[in-house]
VEXLO-668933 format. One record per residue (C-alpha): y, x, z; residue in one letter. Coordinates in steps of 0.1 Angstrom, whole numbers, plus 2048, in hexadecimal, padded with zeros to 3 digits. Each point is the difference from the previous one (the first is absolute). Layout:
REM residues N
YXZa...
REM end
This chain:
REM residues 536
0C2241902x7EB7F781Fx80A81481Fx7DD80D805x8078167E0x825807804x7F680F821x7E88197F4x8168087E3x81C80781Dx7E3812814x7F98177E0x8268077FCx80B808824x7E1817801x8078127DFx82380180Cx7F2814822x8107E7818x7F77DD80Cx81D7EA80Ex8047E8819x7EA7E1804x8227F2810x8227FD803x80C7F2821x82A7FF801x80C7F8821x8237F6805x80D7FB823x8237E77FBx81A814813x7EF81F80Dx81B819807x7F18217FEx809807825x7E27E880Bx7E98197F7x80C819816x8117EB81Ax7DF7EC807x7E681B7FAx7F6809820x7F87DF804x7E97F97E0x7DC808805x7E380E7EDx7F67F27DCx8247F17F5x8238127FAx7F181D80Ex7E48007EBx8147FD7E5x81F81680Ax7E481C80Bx7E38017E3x81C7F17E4x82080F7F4x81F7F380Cx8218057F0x8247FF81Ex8157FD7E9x7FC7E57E9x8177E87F6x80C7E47EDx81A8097E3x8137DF7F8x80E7E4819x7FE7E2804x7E180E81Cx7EE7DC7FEx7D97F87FCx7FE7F37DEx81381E7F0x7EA81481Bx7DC7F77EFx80D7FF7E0x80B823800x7E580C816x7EC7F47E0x8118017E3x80C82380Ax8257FA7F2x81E7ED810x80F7DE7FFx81680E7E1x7DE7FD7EEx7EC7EC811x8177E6804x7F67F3823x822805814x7FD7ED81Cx7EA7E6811x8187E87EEx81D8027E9x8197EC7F1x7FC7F37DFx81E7F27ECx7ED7EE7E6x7F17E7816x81D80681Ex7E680481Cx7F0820812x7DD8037F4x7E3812813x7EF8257F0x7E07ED7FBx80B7DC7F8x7ED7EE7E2x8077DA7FEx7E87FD7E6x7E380A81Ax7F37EE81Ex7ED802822x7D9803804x7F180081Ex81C7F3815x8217E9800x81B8157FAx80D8237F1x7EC7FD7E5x81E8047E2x7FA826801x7F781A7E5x8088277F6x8117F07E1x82380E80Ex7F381F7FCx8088167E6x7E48207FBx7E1804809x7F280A81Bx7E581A80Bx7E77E5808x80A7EF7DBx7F98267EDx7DD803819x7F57D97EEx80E80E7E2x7F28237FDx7D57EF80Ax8097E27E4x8037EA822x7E080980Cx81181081Ex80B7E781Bx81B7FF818x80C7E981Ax81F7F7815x8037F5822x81E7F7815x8107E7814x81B7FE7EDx7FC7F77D8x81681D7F2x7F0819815x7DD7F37EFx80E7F77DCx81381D7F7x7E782180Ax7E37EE7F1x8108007E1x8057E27E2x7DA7FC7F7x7ED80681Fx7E17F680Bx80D7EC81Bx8217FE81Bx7FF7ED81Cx81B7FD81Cx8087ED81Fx8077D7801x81A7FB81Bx7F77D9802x7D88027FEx7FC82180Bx7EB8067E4x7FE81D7E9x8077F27DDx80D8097DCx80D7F17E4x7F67F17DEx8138227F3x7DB81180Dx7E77E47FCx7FB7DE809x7EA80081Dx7FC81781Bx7DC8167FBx7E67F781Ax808822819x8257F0805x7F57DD808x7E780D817x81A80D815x8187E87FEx7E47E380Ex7FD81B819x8297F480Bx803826816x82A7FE800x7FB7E2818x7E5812814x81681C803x81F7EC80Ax7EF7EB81Bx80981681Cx81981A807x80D81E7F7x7FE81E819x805827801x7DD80E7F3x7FF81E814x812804827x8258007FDx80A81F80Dx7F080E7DCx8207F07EFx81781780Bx80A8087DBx8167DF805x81B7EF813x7F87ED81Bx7F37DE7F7x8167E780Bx82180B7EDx8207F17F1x7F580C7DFx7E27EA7F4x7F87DC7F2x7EC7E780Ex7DF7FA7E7x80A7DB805x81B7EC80Ax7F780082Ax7EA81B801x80381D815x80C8237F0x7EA814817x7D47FF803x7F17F4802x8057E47E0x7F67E0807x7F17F57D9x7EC7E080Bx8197E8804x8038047DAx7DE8027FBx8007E87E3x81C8157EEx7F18197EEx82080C7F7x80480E820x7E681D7F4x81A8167EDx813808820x7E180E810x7E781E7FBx7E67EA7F6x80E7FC7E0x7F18227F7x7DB7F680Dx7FF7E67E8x80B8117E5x7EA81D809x7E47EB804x8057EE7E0x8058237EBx7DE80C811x7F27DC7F3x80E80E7E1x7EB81C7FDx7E07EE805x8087E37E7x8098137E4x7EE81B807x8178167FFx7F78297FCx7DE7FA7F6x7FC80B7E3x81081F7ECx81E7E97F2x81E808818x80B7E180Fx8227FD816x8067ED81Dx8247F780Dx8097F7822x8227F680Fx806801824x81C7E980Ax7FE7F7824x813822804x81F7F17EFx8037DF814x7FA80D81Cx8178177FAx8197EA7F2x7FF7ED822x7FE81B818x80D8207F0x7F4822801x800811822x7F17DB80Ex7DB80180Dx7F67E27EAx80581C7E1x7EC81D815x7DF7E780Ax8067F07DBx7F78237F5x7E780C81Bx7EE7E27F2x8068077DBx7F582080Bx7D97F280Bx7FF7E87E0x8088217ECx7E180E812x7E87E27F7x80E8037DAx7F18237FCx7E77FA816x7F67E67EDx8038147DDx7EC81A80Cx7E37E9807x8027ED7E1x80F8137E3x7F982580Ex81181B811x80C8137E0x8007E17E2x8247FD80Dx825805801x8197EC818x8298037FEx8137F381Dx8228017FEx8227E0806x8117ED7EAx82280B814x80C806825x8167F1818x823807811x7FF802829x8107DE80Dx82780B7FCx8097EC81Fx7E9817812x80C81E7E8x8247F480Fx7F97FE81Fx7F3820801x8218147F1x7ED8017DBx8127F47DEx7FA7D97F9x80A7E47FBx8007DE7F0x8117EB7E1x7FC7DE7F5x7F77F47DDx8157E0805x81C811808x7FC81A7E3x8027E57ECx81C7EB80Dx81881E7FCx7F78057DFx8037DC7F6x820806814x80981C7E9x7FB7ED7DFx80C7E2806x822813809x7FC80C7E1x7F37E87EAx8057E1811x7DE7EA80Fx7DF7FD7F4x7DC80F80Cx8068257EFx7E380D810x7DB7F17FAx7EE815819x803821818x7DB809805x7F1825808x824810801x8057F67DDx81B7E27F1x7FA7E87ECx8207F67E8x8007D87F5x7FE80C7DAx8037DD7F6x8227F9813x8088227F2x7FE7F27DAx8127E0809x81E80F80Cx7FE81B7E5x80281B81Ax7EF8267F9x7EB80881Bx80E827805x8207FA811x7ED7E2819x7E7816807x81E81D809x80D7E581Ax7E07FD811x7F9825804x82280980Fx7FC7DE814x7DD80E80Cx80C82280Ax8167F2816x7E57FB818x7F4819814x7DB7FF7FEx8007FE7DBx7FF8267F6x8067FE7D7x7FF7E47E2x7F88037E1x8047ED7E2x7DF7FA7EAx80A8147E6x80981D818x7DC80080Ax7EC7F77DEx80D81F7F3x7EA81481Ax81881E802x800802827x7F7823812x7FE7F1824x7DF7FD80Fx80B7DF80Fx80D7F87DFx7E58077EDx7ED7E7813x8197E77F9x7FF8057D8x7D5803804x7FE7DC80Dx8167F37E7x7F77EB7E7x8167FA7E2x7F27DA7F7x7FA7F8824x81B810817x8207F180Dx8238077F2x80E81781Cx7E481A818x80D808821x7F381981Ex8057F6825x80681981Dx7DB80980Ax7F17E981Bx8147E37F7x7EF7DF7FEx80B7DC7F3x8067F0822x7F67DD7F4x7E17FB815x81080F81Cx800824811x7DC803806x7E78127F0x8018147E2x8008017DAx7FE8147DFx80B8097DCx818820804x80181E7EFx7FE81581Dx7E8814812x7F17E7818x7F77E77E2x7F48197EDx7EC818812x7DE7F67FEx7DA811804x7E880B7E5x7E5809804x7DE8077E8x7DB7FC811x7DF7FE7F4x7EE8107E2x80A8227F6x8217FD816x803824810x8117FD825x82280B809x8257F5801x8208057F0x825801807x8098027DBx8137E37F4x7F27E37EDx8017DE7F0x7F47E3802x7FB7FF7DCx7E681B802x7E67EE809x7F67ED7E4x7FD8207ECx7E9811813x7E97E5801x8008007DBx7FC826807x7E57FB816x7EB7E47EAx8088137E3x8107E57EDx8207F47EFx825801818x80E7DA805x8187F47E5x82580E80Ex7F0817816x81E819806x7EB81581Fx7EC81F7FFx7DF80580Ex800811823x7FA8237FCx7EF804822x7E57EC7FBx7F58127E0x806829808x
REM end
């Protein structure tokens, strides 16, 4: 059916129904936004971005995720699918996979390759197991709808935009082009090219990195030359200003900087234009993942002032985004989401050091005991294949050659594991898969498992305890507790009433509003319900 007649046939049917949606969908997902940044930093925000959205939007204080592991691929796949890794099946960035005895990445696909750049191009949402709301949108207008991913980093494009979309495009560490894979097409369309020749991560990286506004404004953060943070590069100075153009030819360099989120702000906007997105009646959805907020957070934790400016400056490309849609899709044709794939823990040698709970472990060592602990028992070998986000990996296959049932080793590593003081409980596989647990903390434990893709034994840390591996610097993610899985939501845009809430939600909600919203079928698995507040 051509799309001139599908649209006045939607046009007919949203009038007869008494409501017209959205033109668009913009999801925004800022990678390891705790929810404190919102208030921490507000003063500091000006007019026309988080405040615009936090003051003419609705926000929701208390939303959370409801599983662990807290990472980004589970983070957009939930956000989207609106169920858990238990059904959705993305557990991790990576996970271990006994059949071929290697980790594998969430959106790995060998059969696929690059276009547009030189690497990262093996990369599809084939690992993914429902659909997503973007996949039911292309599904419910007979794929006349179109929607589009952006990110640096390829799962925070592949998964949101779904497994048949009209394009997903992410960030090419080597070239510092945006690219895709021969999943989505086989050339890049003319918009993307365009901005590749145009070769803005260099620009932006020929120069240096300095505090945007005077420093006495970051008073929200430690001071900046501190024990606590990670050099960019190998050299370089933990404190501003950030020398970037003695690596100007390394476009790498990019993620550990703001910038990151101008060019994938100005590539979403280049979006807009080239597929015309929100111009006619036919809803189309744009996702957007902000990432610079995670390595830069990574590197410099939390309370540094390379998170606070990172954000001040998310905060004005936030203002040029709506800006942007008013101008060119119209003030009310459309809805925008903003909300994080997880949060962060504070540095815990800075916790520490300040008289808080935290700590540090050591996957290594985990698993030398426990080898330690089997071999006592069973003699030598490699009993364990892999220890990856807090879960164990048994070697099945040495298992079956020495005719040994896996209960009774998987007994000595729990007690073994206890032993230690910053591992807080263990559980065996089965334990979990029978999803009997009562705990909150628990819950979350038994929500991210997978029963075809999980490890043999599940195990919680003490909270703010971080694999020491990479040193004691900086910060990470993937807990069940508060400060990975407090996150902001909040609703903007066309027919979004303005106000707040302190009533506690999921993550998981999300995607069912937006099917509430457009008025059209809920994901696959989705196990949320539609937010309440945004429909009274």
């Amino acid at each position: 059916m051509k799309k001139s007649l599908y649209c006045l046939l939607i046009l007919l049917s949203t009038a007869l129904a008494g409501q017209e949606k959205p033109r668009l969908v913009v999801g925004i997902v800022v990678d390891q936004m705790r929810y404190d940044y919102l208030s921490r930093y507000y003063n500091d925000f000006e007019e026309g971005g988080f405040k615009r959205l936090i003051e003419d939007g609705f926000l929701f204080k208390n939303a959370h995720y409801d599983y662990s592991p807290t990472k980004t691929g589970p983070g957009h796949a939930s956000i989207y699918t609106g169920t858990t890794p238990a059904r959705h099946g993305i557990i991790g960035n990576d996970w271990f996979v006994p059949a071929i005895d290697r980790r594998v990445n969430c959106v790995e696909d060998t059969t696929a390759s690059v276009v547009g750049g030189v690497s990262n191009g093996k990369v599809s949402p084939k690992n993914l197991l429902t659909t997503t709301i973007t996949d039911e949108l292309r599904l419910f207008y007979n794929f006349n709808s179109k929607v589009v991913g952006v990110s640096l980093k390829d799962r925070g494009a592949s998964l949101p935009a779904g497994h048949n979309p009209t394009g997903a495009y992410w960030y090419d560490l080597q070239s510092g082009n945006m690219i895709t894979s021969t999943y989505y097409a086989q050339k890049l369309p003319t918009w993307v090219n365009d901005y590749n020749k145009q070769k803005r991560p260099f620009e932006l990286i020929n120069g240096k990195w300095e505090l945007l506004k005077d420093e006495s404004i970051y008073n929200e953060s430690i001071a900046d030359q501190n024990e606590y943070e990670q050099p960019i590069r190998s050299g370089m100075d933990v404190s501003f200003p950030h020398d970037l153009s003695k690596h100007k030819e390394d476009p790498s360099i990019l993620k550990y900087t703001p910038f990151t989120n101008t060019v994938i702000k100005e590539i979403a906007l280049k979006a807009v234009e080239g597929e015309e997105l929100g111009k006619d009646s036919i809803p189309d959805f744009l996702t957007i993942s902000f990432s610079a907020t995670d390595d830069v957070g990574h590197r410099f934790g939390p309370r540094s002032m390379e998170v606070q400016d990172t954000y001040l400056r998310l905060d004005k490309e936030l203002r040029e985004i709506l800006t942007y849609l008013d101008q060119n899709v119209g003030k009310d044709n459309y809805v925008v989401f903003l909300s994080a794939d997880h949060g962060a823990t504070d540095v815990p040698s800075y916790l520490y050091k300040n008289k808080m709970p935290a700590g540090y472990h050591n996957n290594g060592y985990i698993k030398s005991v426990l080898t330690e602990a089997l071999e006592k028992e069973y003699g030598e070998g490699k009993w364990i294949s892999s220890i990856i986000n807090e879960q164990i990996y048994l070697n099945h296959k040495l298992l079956n050659e020495k005719g040994l049932d896996s209960k009774p080793v998987k007994q000595i590593i729990i007690e073994r594991l206890l032993q230690e003081d910053y591992v807080v409980e263990a559980f065996d596989k089965d334990v979990v898969a029978m999803r009997m647990f009562t705990d909150p903390t628990l819950i979350r434990l038994q929500n991210g498992y997978n029963n075809k893709r999980s490890g043999d034994i599940l195990y919680n840390l003490t909270p703010s305890n971080l694999n020491d591996a990479f040193g004691r610097k900086g910060t990470d993610h993937r807990t069940p507790y508060a400060y990975d899985t407090h996150i902001p939501i909040i609703f903007y845009g066309k027919g979004i009433k303005k106000g707040n809430s302190i009533r506690r939600v999921d993550i998981t909600d999300i995607a069912p509003s937006l099917s509430a919203l457009l008025d059209i079928s809920l994901p696959s698995g989705s196990s949320g319900e539609p937010l309440k507040e945004l429909f009274d």
